[in-house]
DONUNU-303536 format. One record per residue (C-alpha): residue in three letters; chain; x, y, z. Coordinates in steps of 0.5 Angstrom, whole numbers, padded with zeros to 4 digits. Each point is the difference from the previous one (the first is absolute). Example, Ala and Ser with C-alpha at 12.3 -4.5 7.8 and 13.67 -1.06 7.14 Angstrom:
   rest   kette       u       v       w
    ALA       A    0025   -0009    0016
    SER       A    0002    0007   -0002
REM end
This chain:
   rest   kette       u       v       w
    UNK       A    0119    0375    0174
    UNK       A    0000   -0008    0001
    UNK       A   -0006    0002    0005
    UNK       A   -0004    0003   -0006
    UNK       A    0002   -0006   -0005
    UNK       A   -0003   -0004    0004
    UNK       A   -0007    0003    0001
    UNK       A    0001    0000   -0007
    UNK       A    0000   -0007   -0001
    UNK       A   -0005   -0001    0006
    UNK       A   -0005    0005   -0004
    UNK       A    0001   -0005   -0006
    UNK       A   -0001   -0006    0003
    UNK       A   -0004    0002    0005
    UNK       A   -0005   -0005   -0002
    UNK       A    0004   -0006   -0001
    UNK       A    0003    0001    0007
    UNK       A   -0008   -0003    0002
    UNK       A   -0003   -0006   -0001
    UNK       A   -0008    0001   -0003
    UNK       A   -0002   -0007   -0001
    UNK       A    0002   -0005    0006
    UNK       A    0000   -0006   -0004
    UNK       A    0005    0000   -0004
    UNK       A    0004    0006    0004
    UNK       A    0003    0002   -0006
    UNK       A    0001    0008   -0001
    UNK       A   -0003    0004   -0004
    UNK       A    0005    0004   -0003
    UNK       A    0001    0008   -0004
    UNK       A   -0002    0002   -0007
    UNK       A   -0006   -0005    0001
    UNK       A    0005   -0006   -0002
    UNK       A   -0003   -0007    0002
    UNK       A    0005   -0004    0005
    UNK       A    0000   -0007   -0004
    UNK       A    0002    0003   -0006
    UNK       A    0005    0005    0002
    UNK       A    0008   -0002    0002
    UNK       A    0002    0006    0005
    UNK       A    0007    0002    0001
    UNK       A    0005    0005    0004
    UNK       A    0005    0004   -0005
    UNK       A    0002    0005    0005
    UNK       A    0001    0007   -0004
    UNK       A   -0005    0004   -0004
    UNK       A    0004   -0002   -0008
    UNK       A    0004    0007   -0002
    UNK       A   -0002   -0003   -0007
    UNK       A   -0003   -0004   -0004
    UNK       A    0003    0003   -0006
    UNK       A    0004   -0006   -0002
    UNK       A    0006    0003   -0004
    UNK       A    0002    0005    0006
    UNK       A   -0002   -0004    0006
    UNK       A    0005   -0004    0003
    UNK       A   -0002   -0003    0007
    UNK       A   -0003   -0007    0002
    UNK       A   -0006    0004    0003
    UNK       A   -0002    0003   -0007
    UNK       A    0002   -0006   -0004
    UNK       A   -0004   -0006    0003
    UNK       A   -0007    0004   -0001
    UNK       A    0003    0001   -0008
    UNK       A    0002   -0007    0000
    UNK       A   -0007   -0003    0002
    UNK       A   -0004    0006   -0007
    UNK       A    0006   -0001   -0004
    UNK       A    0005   -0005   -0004
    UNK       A    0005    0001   -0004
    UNK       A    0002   -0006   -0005
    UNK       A    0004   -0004    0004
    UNK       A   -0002   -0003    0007
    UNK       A    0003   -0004    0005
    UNK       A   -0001   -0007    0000
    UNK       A    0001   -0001    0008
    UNK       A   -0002   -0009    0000
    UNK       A    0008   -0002   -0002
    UNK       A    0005    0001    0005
    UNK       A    0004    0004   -0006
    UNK       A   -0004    0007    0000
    UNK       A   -0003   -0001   -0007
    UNK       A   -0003    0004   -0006
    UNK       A   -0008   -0001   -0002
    UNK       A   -0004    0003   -0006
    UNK       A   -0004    0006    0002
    UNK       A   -0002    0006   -0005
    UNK       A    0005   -0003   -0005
    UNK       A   -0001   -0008   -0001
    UNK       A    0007   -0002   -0002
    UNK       A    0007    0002   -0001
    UNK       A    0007   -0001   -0002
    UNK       A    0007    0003   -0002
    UNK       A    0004    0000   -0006
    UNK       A    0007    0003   -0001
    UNK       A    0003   -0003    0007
    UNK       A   -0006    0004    0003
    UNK       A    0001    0007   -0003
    UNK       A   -0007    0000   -0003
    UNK       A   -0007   -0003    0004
    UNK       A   -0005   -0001   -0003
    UNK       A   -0007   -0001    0003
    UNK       A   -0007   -0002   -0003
    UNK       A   -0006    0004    0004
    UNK       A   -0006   -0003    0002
    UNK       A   -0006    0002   -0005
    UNK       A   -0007    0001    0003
    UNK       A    0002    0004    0007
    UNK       A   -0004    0007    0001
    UNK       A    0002    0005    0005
    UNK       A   -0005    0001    0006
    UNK       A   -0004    0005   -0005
    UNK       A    0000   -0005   -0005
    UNK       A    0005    0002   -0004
    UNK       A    0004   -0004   -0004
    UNK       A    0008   -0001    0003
    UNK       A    0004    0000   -0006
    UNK       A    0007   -0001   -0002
    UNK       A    0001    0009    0000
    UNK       A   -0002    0000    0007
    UNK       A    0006   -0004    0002
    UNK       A    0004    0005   -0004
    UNK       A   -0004    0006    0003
    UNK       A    0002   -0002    0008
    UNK       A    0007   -0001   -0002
    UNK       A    0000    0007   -0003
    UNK       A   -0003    0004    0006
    UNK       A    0005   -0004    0004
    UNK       A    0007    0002   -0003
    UNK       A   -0003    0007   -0002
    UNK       A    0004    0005    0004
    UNK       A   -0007    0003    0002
    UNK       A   -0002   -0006    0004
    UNK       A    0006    0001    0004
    UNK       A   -0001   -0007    0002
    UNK       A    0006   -0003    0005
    UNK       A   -0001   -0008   -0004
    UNK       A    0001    0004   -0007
    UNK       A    0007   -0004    0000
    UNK       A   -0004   -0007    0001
    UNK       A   -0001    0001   -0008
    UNK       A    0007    0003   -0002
    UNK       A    0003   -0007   -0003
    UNK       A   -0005    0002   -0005
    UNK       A    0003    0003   -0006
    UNK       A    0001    0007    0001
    UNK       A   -0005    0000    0006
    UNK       A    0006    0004    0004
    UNK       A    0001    0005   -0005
    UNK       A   -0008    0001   -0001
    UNK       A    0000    0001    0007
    UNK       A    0006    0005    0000
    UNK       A   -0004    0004   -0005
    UNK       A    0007   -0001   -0005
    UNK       A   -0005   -0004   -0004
    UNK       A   -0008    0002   -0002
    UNK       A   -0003   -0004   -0004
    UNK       A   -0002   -0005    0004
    UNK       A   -0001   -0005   -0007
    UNK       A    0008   -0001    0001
    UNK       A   -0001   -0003    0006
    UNK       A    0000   -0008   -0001
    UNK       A   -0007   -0002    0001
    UNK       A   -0005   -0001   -0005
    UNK       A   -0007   -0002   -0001
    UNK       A   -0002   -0004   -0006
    UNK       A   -0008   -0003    0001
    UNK       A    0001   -0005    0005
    UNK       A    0007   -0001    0001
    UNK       A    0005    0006    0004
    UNK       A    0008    0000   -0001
    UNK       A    0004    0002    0005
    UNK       A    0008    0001   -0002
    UNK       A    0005    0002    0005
    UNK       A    0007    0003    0000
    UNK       A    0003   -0007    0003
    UNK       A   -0002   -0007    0001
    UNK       A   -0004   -0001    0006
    UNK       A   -0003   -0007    0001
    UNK       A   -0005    0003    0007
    UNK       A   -0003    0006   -0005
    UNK       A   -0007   -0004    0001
    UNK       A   -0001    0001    0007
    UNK       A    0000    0008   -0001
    UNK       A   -0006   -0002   -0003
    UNK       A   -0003   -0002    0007
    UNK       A    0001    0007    0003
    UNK       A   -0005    0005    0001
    UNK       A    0004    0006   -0003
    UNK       A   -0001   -0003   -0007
    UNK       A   -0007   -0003    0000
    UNK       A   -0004    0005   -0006
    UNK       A   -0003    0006    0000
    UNK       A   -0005    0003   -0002
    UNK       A    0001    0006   -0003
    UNK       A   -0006    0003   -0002
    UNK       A   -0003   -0001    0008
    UNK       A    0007    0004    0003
    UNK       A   -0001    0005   -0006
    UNK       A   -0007    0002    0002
    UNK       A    0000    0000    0008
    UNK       A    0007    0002    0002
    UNK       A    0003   -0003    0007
    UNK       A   -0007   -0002    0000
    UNK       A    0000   -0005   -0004
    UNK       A    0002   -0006    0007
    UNK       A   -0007    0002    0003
    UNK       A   -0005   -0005    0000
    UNK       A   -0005    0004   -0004
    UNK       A    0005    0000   -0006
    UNK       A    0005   -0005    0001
    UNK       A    0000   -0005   -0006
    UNK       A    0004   -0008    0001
    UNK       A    0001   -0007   -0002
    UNK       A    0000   -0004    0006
    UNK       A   -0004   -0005    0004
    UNK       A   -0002    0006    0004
    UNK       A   -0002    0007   -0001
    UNK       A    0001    0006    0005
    UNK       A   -0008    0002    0002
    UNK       A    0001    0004    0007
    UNK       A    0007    0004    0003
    UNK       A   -0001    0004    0006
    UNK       A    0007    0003    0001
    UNK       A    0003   -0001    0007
    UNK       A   -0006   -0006    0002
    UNK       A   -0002   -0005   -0006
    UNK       A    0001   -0003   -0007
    UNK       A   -0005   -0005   -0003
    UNK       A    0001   -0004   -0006
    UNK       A   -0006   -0003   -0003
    UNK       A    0000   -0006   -0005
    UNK       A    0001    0001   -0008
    UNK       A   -0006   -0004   -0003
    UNK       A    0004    0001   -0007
    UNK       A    0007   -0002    0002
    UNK       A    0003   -0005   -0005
    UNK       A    0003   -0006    0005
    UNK       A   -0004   -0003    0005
    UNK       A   -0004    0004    0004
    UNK       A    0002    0001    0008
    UNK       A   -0004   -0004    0004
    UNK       A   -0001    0006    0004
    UNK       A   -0004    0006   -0001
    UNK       A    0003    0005    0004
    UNK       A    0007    0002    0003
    UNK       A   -0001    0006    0005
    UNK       A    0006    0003    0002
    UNK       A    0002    0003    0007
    UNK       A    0005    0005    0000
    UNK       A    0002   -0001    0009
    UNK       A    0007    0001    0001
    UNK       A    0000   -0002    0007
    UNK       A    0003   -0007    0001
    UNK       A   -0005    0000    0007
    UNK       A   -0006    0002   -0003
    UNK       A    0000   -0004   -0006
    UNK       A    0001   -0007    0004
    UNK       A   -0006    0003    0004
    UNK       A   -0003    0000   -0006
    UNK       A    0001   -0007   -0003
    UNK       A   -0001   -0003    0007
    UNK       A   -0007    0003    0000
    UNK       A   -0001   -0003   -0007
    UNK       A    0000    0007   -0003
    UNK       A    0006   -0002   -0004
    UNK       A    0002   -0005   -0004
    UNK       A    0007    0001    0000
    UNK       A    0007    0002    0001
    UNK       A    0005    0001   -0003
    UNK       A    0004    0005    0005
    UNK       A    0000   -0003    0008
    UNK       A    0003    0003    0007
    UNK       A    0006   -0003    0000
    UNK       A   -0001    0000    0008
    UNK       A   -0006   -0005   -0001
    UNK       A    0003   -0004   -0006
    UNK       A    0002   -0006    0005
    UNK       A   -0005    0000    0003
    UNK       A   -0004    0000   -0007
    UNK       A    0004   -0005   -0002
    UNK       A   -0004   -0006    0004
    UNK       A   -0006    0003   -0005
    UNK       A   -0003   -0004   -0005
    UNK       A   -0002    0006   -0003
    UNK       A    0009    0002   -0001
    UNK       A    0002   -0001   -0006
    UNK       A    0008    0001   -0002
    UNK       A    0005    0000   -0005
    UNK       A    0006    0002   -0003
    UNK       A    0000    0006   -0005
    UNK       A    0006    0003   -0005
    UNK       A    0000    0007    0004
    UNK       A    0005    0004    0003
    UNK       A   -0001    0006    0006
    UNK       A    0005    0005    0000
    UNK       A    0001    0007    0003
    UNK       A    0004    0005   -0006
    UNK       A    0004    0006    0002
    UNK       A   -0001    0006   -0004
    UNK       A    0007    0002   -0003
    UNK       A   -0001    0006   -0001
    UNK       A   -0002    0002    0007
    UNK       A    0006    0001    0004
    UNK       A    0003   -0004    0004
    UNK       A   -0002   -0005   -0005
    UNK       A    0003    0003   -0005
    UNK       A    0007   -0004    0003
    UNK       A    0000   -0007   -0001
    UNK       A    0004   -0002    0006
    UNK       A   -0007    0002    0005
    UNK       A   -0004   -0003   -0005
    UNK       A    0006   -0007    0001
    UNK       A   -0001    0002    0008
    UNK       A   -0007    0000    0000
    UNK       A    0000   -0006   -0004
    UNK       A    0005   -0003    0005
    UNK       A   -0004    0003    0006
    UNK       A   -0006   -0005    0000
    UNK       A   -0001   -0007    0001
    UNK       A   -0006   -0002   -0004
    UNK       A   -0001   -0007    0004
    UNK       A   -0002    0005    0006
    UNK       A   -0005    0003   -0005
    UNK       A   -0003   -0007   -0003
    UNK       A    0000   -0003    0007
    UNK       A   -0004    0005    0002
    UNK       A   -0005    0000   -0005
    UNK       A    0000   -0008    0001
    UNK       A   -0004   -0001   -0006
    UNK       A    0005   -0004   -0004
    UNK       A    0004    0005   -0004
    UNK       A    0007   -0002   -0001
    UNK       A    0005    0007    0000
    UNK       A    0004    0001   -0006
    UNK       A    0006    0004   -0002
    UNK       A    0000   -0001   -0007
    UNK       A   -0006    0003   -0005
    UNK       A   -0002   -0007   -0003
    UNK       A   -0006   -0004    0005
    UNK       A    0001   -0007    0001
    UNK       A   -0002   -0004   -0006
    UNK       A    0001    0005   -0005
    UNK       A    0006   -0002   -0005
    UNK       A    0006    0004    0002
    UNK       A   -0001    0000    0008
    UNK       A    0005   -0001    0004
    UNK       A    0001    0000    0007
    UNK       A    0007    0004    0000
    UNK       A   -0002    0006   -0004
    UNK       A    0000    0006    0005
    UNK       A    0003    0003    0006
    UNK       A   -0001   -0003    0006
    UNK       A   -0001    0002    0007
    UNK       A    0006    0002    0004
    UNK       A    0000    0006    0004
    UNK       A    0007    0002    0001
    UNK       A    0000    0000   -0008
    UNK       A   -0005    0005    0001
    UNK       A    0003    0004    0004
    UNK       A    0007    0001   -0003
    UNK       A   -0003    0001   -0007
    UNK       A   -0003    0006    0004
    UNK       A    0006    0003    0002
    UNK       A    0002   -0001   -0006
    UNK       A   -0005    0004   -0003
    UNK       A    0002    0006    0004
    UNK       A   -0005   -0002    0005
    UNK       A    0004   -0002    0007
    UNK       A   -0003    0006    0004
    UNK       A   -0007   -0002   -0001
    UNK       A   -0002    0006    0002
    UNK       A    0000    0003   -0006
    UNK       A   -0004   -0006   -0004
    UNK       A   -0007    0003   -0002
    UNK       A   -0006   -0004    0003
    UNK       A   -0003   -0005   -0005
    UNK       A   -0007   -0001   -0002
    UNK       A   -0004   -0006   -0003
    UNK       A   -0006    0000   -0003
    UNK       A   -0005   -0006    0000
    UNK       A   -0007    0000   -0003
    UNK       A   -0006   -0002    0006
    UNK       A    0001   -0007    0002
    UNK       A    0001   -0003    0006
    UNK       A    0006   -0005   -0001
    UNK       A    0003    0005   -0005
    UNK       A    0000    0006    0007
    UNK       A    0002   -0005    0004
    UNK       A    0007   -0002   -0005
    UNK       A    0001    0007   -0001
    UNK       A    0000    0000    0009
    UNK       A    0005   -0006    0000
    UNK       A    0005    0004   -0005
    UNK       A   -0001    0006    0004
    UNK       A    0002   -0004    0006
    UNK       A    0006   -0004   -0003
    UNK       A    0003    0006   -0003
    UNK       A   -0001    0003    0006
    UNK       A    0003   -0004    0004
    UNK       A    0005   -0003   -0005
    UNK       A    0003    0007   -0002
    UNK       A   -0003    0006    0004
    UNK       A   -0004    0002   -0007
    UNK       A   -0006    0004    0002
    UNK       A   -0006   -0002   -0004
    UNK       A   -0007    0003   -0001
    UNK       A   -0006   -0004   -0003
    UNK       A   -0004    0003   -0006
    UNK       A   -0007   -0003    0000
    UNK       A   -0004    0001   -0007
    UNK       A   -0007   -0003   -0003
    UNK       A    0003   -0004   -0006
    UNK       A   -0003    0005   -0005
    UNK       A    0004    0005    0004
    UNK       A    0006   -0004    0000
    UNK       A    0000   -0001   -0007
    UNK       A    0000    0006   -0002
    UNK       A    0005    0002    0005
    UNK       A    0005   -0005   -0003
    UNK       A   -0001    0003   -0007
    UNK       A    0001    0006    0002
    UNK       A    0006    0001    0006
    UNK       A    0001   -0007    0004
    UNK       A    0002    0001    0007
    UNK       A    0007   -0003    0002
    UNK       A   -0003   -0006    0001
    UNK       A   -0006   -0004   -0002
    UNK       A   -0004   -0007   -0001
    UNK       A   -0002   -0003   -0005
    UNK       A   -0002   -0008   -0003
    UNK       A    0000   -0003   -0007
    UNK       A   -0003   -0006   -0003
    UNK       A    0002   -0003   -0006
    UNK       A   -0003    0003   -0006
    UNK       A    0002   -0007   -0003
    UNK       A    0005   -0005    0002
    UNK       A    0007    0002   -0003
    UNK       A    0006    0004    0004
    UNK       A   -0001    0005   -0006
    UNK       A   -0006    0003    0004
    UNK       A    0002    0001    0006
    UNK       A    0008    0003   -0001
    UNK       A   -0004    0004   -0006
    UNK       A   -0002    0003    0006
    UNK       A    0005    0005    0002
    UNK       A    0002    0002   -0008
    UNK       A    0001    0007   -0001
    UNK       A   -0006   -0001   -0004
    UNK       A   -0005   -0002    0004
    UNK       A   -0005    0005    0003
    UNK       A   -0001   -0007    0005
    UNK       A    0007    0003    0003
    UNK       A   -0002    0006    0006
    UNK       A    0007   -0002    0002
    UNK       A    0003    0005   -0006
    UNK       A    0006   -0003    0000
    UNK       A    0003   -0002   -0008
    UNK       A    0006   -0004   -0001
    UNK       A    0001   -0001   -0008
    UNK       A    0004   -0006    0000
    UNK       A   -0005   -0003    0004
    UNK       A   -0004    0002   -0005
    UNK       A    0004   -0003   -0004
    UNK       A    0000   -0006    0003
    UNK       A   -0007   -0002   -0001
    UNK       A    0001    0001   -0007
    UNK       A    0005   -0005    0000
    UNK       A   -0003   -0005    0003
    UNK       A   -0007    0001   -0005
    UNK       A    0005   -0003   -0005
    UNK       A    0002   -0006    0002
    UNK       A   -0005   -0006   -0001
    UNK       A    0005   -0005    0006
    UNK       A   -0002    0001    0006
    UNK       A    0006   -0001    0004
    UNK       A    0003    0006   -0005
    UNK       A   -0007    0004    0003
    UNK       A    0001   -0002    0006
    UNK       A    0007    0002    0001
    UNK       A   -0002    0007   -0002
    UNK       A   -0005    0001    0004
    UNK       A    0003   -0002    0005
    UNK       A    0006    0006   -0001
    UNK       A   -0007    0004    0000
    UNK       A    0000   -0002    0007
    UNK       A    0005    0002    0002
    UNK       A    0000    0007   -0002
    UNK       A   -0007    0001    0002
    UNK       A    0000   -0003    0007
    UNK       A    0008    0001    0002
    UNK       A    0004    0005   -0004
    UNK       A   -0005    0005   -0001
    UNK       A   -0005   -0002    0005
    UNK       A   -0006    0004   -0002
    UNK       A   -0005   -0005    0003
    UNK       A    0000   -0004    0006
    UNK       A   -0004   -0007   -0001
    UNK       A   -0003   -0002    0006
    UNK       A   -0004   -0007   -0001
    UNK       A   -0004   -0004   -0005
    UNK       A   -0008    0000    0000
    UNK       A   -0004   -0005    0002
    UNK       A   -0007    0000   -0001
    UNK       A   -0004   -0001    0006
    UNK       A   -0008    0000    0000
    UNK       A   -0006   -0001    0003
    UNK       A   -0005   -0004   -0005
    UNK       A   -0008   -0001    0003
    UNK       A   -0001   -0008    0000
    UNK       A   -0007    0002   -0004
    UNK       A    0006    0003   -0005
    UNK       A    0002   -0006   -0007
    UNK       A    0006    0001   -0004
    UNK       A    0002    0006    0002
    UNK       A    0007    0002   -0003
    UNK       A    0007   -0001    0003
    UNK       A    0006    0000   -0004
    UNK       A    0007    0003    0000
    UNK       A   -0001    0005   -0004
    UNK       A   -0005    0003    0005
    UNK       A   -0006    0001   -0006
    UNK       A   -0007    0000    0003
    UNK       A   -0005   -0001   -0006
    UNK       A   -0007   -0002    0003
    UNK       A   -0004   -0002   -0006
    UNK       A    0003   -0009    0003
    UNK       A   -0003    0001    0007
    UNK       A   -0006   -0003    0001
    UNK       A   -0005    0001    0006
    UNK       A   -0003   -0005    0004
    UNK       A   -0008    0000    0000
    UNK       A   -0001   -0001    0007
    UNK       A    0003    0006    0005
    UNK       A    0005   -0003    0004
REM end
């Protein structure tokens, strides 16, 4: 199978893996693109979406970042991750943030030239709540007033759900206080829609030929499995990008993508061989920092052993996460608590630490001491090599430290998600990055209510904890509920099973200016500027 993805990209970039004009040796790339006007980059896995109210990977959401906005976006040029203007030119709040209102842009046309008006933001957040969307990010919108019933179906007018357009201006009244509302507006779920596209070509409507947008890009080519092409929009309402193209290649092996930039056939990366990266670290071309995101394994509660949350503490006791992050030696500091360094809320003594005579007792105590009788265990992990490669140092510690027999289940990423929706194996991997900077976002999380949580646990005094903390305007008071939420997540119930926090490693090709690096691991394209000559 990776043998033939291969010969797929070597079909499609055939040509630019020669050089035709021995004066400048620049390549000469696929789809007919010119080499100087065009930023080439690796984003490893074919999109499952580009369907912006029911994707939910980092994969989908960078190519939907680049050919859509949402109201607000972020200001990455202070140290404090801000707010700047984007399809609404301002906002504030009024009854102690219980009610935003945002005035939107005037003259933005969709990529068809169609006038974006206020009813296309209230169109997108409908068809996000909407049961039949089934979108798992439908609880980003459930502190709108009624959303949550919406969504549930208790209500189906949507007309009682707390947003309304007057002209230019959209007012938002939520169920409670919440001052970082705003940045919900910088994510891809609630973007508008255009009805009318959706209506008329069904679950075609993502293709390049039908696909409508507001971004500084637009999707011109996706061919499945092997490449996507962003080209220029002329009409775009900011400054034009100063590149005309990005082409994106979908190579999942580390190895062959770094052959790739080292030949100039790329030029970036943002997933490196964690067994080159000291040695890529002495490159001008390595850029590195810190992102607020978390990798983690979840256990699926209802598959037993699972269901026993003493094997699920055993496990959890069972591995040293310092072993895993020294092996990768990238730069990545482990984690037992849910919150990454740098986010409110973290703390360094939330979670179970690694004792081994700890995770043996508890499996005794789980009526498993003649492990003979323990099932044999399976983690699931979609393609990647640093992904199979924590998946072999889980096996061999969990091995070594408990007897437990462990099997390795390998999946494409579009595979793996459906697997996840449907019936997660005992154990498997998964990442998050922050959607925006609050705590809320990543312990929302693993609420009954979210459909991001494989794991199936549910827990309503956790729930209910979140809640709290929503109404309370001090920090200390917040963090103190977040912190107990900690606690139940990754300690008394232990459905999750943190391993480090993110750091962004990339390779940036030296003819690359401005390329974005932030905490939020955001790669919006249209700042990158290329230099004129070839490097």
């Amino acid at each position: 199978m990776v043998f033939l993805r291969i010969l797929s990209i070597l079909a499609i970039a055939l040509a630019s893996w020669s050089c035709t004009k021995k004066k400048t040796e620049q390549p000469v790339l696929p789809f007919g693109l010119a080499y100087n006007e065009t930023l080439r980059i690796n984003i490893t896995e074919e999109p499952p979406s580009l369907d912006w109210a029911k994707s939910t990977d980092t994969t989908s959401a960078l190519i939907e970042d680049n050919i859509m906005e949402g109201l607000l976006a972020y200001d990455f040029s202070t140290p404090e991750i801000g707010l700047k203007p984007a399809l609404a030119t301002e906002w504030k709040s009024e009854e102690n943030a219980k009610k935003w209102i945002f005035q939107l842009r005037k003259g933005v046309q969709w990529t068809d030239g169609v006038e974006f008006v206020g009813q296309h933001v209230v169109d997108g957040w409908k068809r996000l709540l909407d049961p039949a969307t089934a979108s798992q990010y439908a609880y980003f919108l459930f502190n709108v007033k009624n959303a949550r019933q919406f969504n549930q179906g208790k209500i189906t007018d949507f007309s009682k759900v707390g947003i309304k357009v007057d002209g230019d201006t959209l007012v938002v009244e939520l169920e409670e206080s919440i001052s970082y509302f705003p940045y919900l507006l910088t994510h891809h779920a609630t973007y508008p829609h255009r009805l009318d596209i959706i209506k008329k070509y069904g679950d075609d409507w993502t293709k390049p030929q039908n696909i409508q947008s507001l971004g500084a890009f637009r999707l011109k080519e996706w061919k499945h499995d092997s490449a996507i092409v962003l080209e220029r929009y002329e009409n775009y309402y900011g400054e034009k990008s100063q590149i005309k193209n990005i082409l994106a290649f979908m190579i999942n092996e580390n190895s062959t993508a770094l052959n790739m930039f080292d030949s100039n056939q790329v030029d970036s990366l943002h997933t490196l061989p964690s067994t080159e990266i000291s040695h890529l670290k002495q490159r001008n071309e390595y850029k590195e920092a810190g992102i607020l995101g978390i990798y983690y394994y979840g256990f699926n509660v209802h598959r037993p052993p699972m269901d026993n949350v003493l094997v699920r503490k055993a496990i959890n006791h069972a591995i040293d996460r310092t072993a895993i992050t020294k092996m990768l030696a990238g730069g990545q500091k482990p984690i037992s608590g849910w919150l990454p360094p740098g986010m409110y809320g973290y703390s360094k003594e939330s979670g179970i630490e690694f004792d081994v005579e700890k995770a043996k007792d508890l499996l005794k105590k789980a009526g498993y001491a003649d492990l003979s009788k323990f099932p044999k265990l399976t983690i699931g992990f979609n393609t990647n090599e640093d992904h199979q490669r924590i998946a072999e140092n889980v096996q061999a510690q969990l091995k070594a430290n408990l007897g437990l027999d462990v099997e390795l289940e390998n999946s494409e990423w579009k595979v793996f998600l459906g697997k996840l929706k449907a019936d997660p194996p005992h154990i498997f991997r998964m990442g998050w990055i922050a959607d925006y900077p609050d705590p809320e976002n990543f312990l929302s999380l693993m609420t009954s209510y979210s459909d991001n949580n494989y794991t199936k646990w549910k827990e309503k005094s956790y729930d209910s904890l979140l809640a709290q903390a929503l109404k309370l305007s001090k920090e200390e008071e917040r963090k103190e509920v977040y912190l107990k939420a900690q606690e139940m997540l990754t300690e008394a119930h232990a459905p999750v099973f943190p391993i480090y926090s993110y750091v962004n490693q990339l390779l940036v090709s030296d003819r690359v200016e401005n390329y974005p690096l932030n905490a939020m691991s955001r790669y919006i394209f249209k700042d990158v500027r290329l230099k004129k000559k070839a490097q």
